[in-house]
C-alpha positions, 0 to 999 in steps of 0.5 A: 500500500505504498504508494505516493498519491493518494492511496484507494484506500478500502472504503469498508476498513476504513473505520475499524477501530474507531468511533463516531458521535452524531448529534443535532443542535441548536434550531430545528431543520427539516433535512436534518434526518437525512444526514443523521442516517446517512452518517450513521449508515457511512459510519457503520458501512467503513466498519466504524462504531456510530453513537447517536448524542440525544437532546444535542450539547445537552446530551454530551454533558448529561452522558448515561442513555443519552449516549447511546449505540446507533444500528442500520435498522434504528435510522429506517423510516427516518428520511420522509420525518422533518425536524430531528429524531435524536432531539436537539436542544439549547444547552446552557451547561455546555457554554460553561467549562465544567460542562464540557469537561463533564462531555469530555469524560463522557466520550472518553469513557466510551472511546469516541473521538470523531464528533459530528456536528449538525446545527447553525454557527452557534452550535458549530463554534462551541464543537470547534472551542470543545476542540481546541480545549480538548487536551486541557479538558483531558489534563483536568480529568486525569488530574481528578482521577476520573480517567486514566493516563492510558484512556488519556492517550487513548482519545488524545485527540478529537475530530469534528465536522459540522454540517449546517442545518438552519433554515435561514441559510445564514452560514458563509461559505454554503450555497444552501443549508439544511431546511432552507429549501423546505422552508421555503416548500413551505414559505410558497405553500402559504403565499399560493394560498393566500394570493387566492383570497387576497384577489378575491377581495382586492387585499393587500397581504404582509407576509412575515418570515423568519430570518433574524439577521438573514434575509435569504427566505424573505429575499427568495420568496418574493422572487418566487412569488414576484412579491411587490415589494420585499424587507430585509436586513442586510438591505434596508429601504432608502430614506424615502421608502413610505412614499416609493413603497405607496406609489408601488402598490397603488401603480400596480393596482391601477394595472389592474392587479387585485392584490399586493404581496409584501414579504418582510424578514423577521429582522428587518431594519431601516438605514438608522437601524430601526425594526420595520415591523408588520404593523408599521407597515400595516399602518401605513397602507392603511392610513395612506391608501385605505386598501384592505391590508392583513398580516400573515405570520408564518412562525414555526410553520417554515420549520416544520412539515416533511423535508423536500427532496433537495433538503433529503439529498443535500442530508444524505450527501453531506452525511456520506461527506462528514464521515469521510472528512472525519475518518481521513482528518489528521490533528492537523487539519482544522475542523471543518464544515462540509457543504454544497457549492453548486452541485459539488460536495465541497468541504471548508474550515469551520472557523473561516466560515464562521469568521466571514459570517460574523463578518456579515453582521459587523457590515450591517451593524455598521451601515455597510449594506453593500458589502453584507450583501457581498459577503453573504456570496455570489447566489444571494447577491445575484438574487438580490440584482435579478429581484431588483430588476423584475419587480421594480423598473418601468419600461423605459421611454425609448424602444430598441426596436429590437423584436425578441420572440418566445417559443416554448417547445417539447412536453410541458413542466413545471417552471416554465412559466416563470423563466417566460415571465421573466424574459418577457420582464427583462426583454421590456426593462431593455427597451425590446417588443417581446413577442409570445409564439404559441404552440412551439416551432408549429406556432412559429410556422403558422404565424400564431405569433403576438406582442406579450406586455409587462401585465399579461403575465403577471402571477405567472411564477407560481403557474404550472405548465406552460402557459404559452403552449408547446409542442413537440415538433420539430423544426426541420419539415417546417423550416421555409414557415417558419423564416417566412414568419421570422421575416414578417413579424421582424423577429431578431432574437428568439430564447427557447425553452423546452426540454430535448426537442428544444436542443435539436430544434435549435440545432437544426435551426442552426444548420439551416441558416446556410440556406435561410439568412432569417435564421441568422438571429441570436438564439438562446435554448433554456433548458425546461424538462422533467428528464433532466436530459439536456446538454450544457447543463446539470439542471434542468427547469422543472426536474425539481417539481418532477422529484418532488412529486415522485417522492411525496408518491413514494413516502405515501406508497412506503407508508401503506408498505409500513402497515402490511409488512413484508411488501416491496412496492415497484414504481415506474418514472419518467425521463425518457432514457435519463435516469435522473429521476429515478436516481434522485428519487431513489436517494430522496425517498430511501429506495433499494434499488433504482433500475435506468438505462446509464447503468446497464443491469441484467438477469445476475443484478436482478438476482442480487436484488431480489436477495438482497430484499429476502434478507432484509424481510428477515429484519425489522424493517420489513419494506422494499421501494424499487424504481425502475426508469420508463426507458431503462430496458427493452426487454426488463420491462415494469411488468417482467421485473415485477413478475420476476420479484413476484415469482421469487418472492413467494411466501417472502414478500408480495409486490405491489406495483404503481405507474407514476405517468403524467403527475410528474409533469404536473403541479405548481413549480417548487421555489427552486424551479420558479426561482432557477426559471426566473434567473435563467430567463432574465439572464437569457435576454440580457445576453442576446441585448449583448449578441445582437449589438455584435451582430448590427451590421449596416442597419440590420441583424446578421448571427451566424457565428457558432457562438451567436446560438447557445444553451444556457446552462448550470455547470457545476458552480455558474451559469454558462452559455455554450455553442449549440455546435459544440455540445453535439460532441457530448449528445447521445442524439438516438437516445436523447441524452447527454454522454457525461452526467455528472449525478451518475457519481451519486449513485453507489450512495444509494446503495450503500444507504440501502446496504449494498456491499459495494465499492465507494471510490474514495480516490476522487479527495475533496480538498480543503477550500478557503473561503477568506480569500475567496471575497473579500469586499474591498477588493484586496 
């Protein structure tokens, strides 16, 4: 094993020999289940001993039952559950010395020297100091006699991750928190519910939500339901904020809206620092333009309720993270804090993340608004722009005279309608005509093509579907139609959102401009599909809904299996021959297995399965959950793999099986779609304003560069625009997918959260990153 790079060591002998703690703090989060069971079940498969620490810090420094052994079997069923199994609560005793010394002894006694921490800055700060205190604590104990030299040396030294879990998103250095997102699942379930009744009755609705000191709930809601206007501390209103605040919500009355949306942050201030409360607000709307106005206090609601899919993801790959970052860390490596940064598992120093986080509280304290919205990083300040831009400016006096069309294309999903609203927003703050095209490529063909304003699609965020109309047709028959059509409604840009059909459409629009100069027009493809299956992008808009549903289904289906016993269910998602969803959903809602067509599987695999699942019959947990992706294989259909586990499973188990069909394209959009749709339609037309200035040559539009025609897509930390052209190298065109996808690498998670006896590369390290020097607002 000696060898200089870093050593494949094996993943199952990992942990022999040593011990892991897991205990939650500090507030609630939905989502913290999923990483408890995932850092149980990690720690258990790399041959570790794993203790659960009930009722958090508390727990440490009372010891006895609180401290107890962790099995395979006592984290089953703990996924679909929000807020935390083992208990989290606010300790007192452990701020002070002798409590932590109490802790110390506790875990000595019982050989624990890897701690898992799951909390906010509080919670992860007191696990750091406990850490450099650790050999004084030790010194203190052996001193009296309550442990031995030799246990002393035993425990010398004491590992700690932190994972954050705070529905505030408040912690520097991480994308998303732990519960963020189903915060705001629940955050858009009340705003959906309320904009009924407040246009039945012309009312003005104040919605307050939590966040003391971060406005990142409040900042995301109202992007996500187009709120009218929006409070939050780390940008306060400018002086004059009473009068513009009026002029807003009787403007957009006289449009012709019957209700105003206003989301204030628990904490939100004014430039002096003063509280803006509900009830100031309230008063003012009142008192000043008489409108029927109501609060609406969302309170704890935003903590609890089921974790969302994301949130579930997010816990088990942060768990899978922790443990690995535990068992490799040295007494030299700072403690750290493992976190999502785009869709990378990335891990940071604690103490630096928390520095910047304090950071952020100093700039508010001291009037430095800009650089706390800096320093909260990249996706909160983009959010704040994007929010800046859509709700608030009119439309400039002077026209472009640039005409950009809409086309969406390709099954309909859920967060289409919101990048549309947003493109059409954007393209009217520039100055362009925006032009809707109704029915895809068909409707560009026929000419069902109109002027769409600022005010026809209001409230169009929280719309499932699409509601502009899409088809599936392809460009490539119709093609004279359609450059006629771009000739005579003058189209000089067209963004088009859809899924695959999408992609081709745009690619086969590409190859025709050698024939049809009208198609020498800047082009931008959204990528909008349940599948997930588009080239130049990891996400896509609306497979968030799509999961979301398949896994609400499955934590149904699982519960019935708990009643019966001994019952394997097999459900059957979409995604042509992507296997994303049923990958995702597999790890979202605890599936034992998840057949798709990426990852071939045969007669010798299905066997595995099958006895895999007779031996977990034999334990208490007596359910099995398999997907199975529509595509995924000719010849094993839905019903032979059905058949097959029924024939074998005789007198075992029986089966159950359930096609889960068009419900995955439905339903209203998730936060993360309504808000990744909006980002990427606002972002999509301010790129074509910059394409069509480099393509105005003599008076006219001419786009025939390979880069004048893009997908717009998530890759990995950022969204980036790539040639059309070039992502034909990367597409599997028969089978509709991309050739490299990044979530394959997720799967053996799966299994090993579902017991498989396999293999996790462990050659692939995830280094420290630094987050100091990363930003620093003053541009040092």
């Amino acid at each position: 094993m000696s060898k200089d790079h870093h050593p494949a060591t094996d993943p199952t002998k990992m942990g022999l020999g040593r011990s892991i703690a897991v205990l939650t703090s500090g507030g609630d989060a939905q989502g913290m289940n999923a990483a408890v069971r995932a850092t149980v079940r990690v720690g258990l498969y790399t041959g570790a001993k794993v203790f659960f620490v009930h009722e958090g810090y508390q727990g440490l420094v009372d010891g006895g039952d609180n401290i107890c052994p962790a099995t395979w079997e006592s984290v089953s069923m703990m996924l679909q559950l929000g807020g935390t199994v083992i208990g989290s609560a606010r300790s007192k005793d452990f701020r002070t010395r002798e409590g932590r010394t109490k802790a110390a002894c506790n875990l000595v006694k019982l050989g624990i020297t890897n701690l898992c921490v799951i909390g906010g800055d509080g919670s992860l700060t007191g696990a750091n100091e406990f850490r450099t205190e650790w050999s004084g604590l030790l010194g203190d104990l052996v001193k009296a006699g309550k442990i031995t030299d030799t246990e002393a040396k035993k425990s010398s030294h004491l590992n700690i991750v932190g994972m954050v879990g705070s529905i505030d998103n408040d912690f520097c250095g991480t994308d998303m928190t732990i519960g963020t997102d189903s915060a705001l699942h629940r955050i858009i379930e009340v705003v959906d519910a309320i904009t009924t009744t407040a246009q039945s009755h012309q009312r003005t609705f104040i919605l307050e939500v939590m966040g003391r000191h971060c406005g990142y709930l409040a900042l995301v809601s109202a992007l996500s339901c187009g709120a009218d206007w929006v409070f939050i501390p780390e940008m306060p209103p400018d002086e004059d904020w009473e009068n513009h605040l009026c002029r807003r919500l009787a403007d957009q009355r006289s449009r012709g809206s019957r209700l105003n949306v206003i989301i204030v942050a628990e904490g939100a201030i004014s430039r002096d620092g003063k509280p803006i409360t509900s009830d100031q607000i309230k008063q003012l709307v009142t008192d000043r333009l008489g409108f029927d106005t109501r609060i609406t206090v969302l309170g704890h609601v935003q903590r609890g309720g089921t974790p969302s899919a994301f949130d579930r993801i997010l816990g088990s790959r942060m768990g899978v993270e922790a443990v690995m970052a535990l068992l490799e860390a040295t007494p030299q490596t700072p403690a750290c804090v493992v976190s999502l940064s785009g869709n990378q598992a990335i891990r940071l120093p604690l103490m630096e993340c928390v520095q910047v986080t304090k950071d952020v509280t100093t700039a508010m304290a001291e009037g430095r608004f800009e650089d706390a919205i800096k320093l909260r990083g990249k996706s909160f300040e983009n959010n704040w722009n994007t929010y800046k831009l859509l709700a608030h400016i009119n439309p400039p006096d002077v026209k472009s005279n640039i005409n950009v069309a809409i086309v969406n294309v390709g099954a309909p999903c859920a967060g289409m309608n919101a990048a549309v609203r947003s493109a059409v927003r954007m393209g009217l703050i520039q100055g362009h005509t925006m032009l809707a095209v109704q029915d895809g490529f068909d409707g560009l063909a026929h000419g069902q093509v109109e002027p769409i304003t600022w005010t026809s699609v209001t409230g169009w965020t929280g719309k499932g579907g699409s509601m502009l109309g899409t088809k599936r047709t392809l460009p490539g028959k119709i093609l004279e139609q359609i450059s006629e059509n771009i000739a005579k409604f003058n189209i000089h840009a067209l963004v088009i959102i859809g899924g695959f059909e999408a992609y081709v459409g745009g690619l086969e629009l590409v190859q025709a401009r050698e024939k049809y100069e009208e198609m020498c027009i800047p082009m931008v493809v959204i990528p909008a599909t349940v599948s997930n299956n588009v080239p130049g992008s990891d996400f896509s808009i609306g497979a968030d809904t799509a999961l979301n549903t398949i896994t609400a289904t499955c934590d149904r289906i699982k519960q019935s299996a708990a009643g019966t016993k001994r019952r394997v269910f097999i459900i059957e998602t979409m995604g042509g021959y992507c296997g994303y969803l049923a990958t995702m959903a597999g790890l979202a809602a605890g599936a034992d297995a998840a057949y798709i067509y990426e990852e071939k599987f045969g007669i010798r695999d299905l066997e595995v399965n099958v006895q895999h699942l007779v031996n977990k019959m034999k334990t208490t947990v007596k359910r099995g959950l398999i997907l199975r992706n529509e595509n995924s294989n000719a010849n094993y259909t839905t019903d032979f793999i059905f058949n097959l586990y029924s024939e074998e499973g005789k007198g075992i188990f029986d089966c159950r099986k359930n096609v889960l069909g068009h419900m995955q394209q439905g339903g209203t959009p998730t936060p993360f779609d309504r808000n990744f749709g909006t980002k990427m339609g606002a972002k999509s037309v301010l790129w074509l304003t910059e394409k069509l200035k480099e393509c105005y040559r003599h008076g006219r539009i001419f786009a025939n560069t390979p880069d004048s025609a893009c997908v717009l897509g998530m890759r990995k930390r950022a969204l980036t625009f790539q040639p059309l052209s070039e992502l034909k190298e990367d597409t599997d065109l028969e089978h509709r997918i991309p050739k490299t996808q990044w979530w394959l690498k997720i799967r053996p998670i799966m299994k090993i959260l579902a017991k498989y006896d396999i293999k996790l590369d462990t050659s692939e390290h995830t280094d420290m990153e630094h987050v100091i020097k990363k930003r620093s607002p003053h541009g040092k």
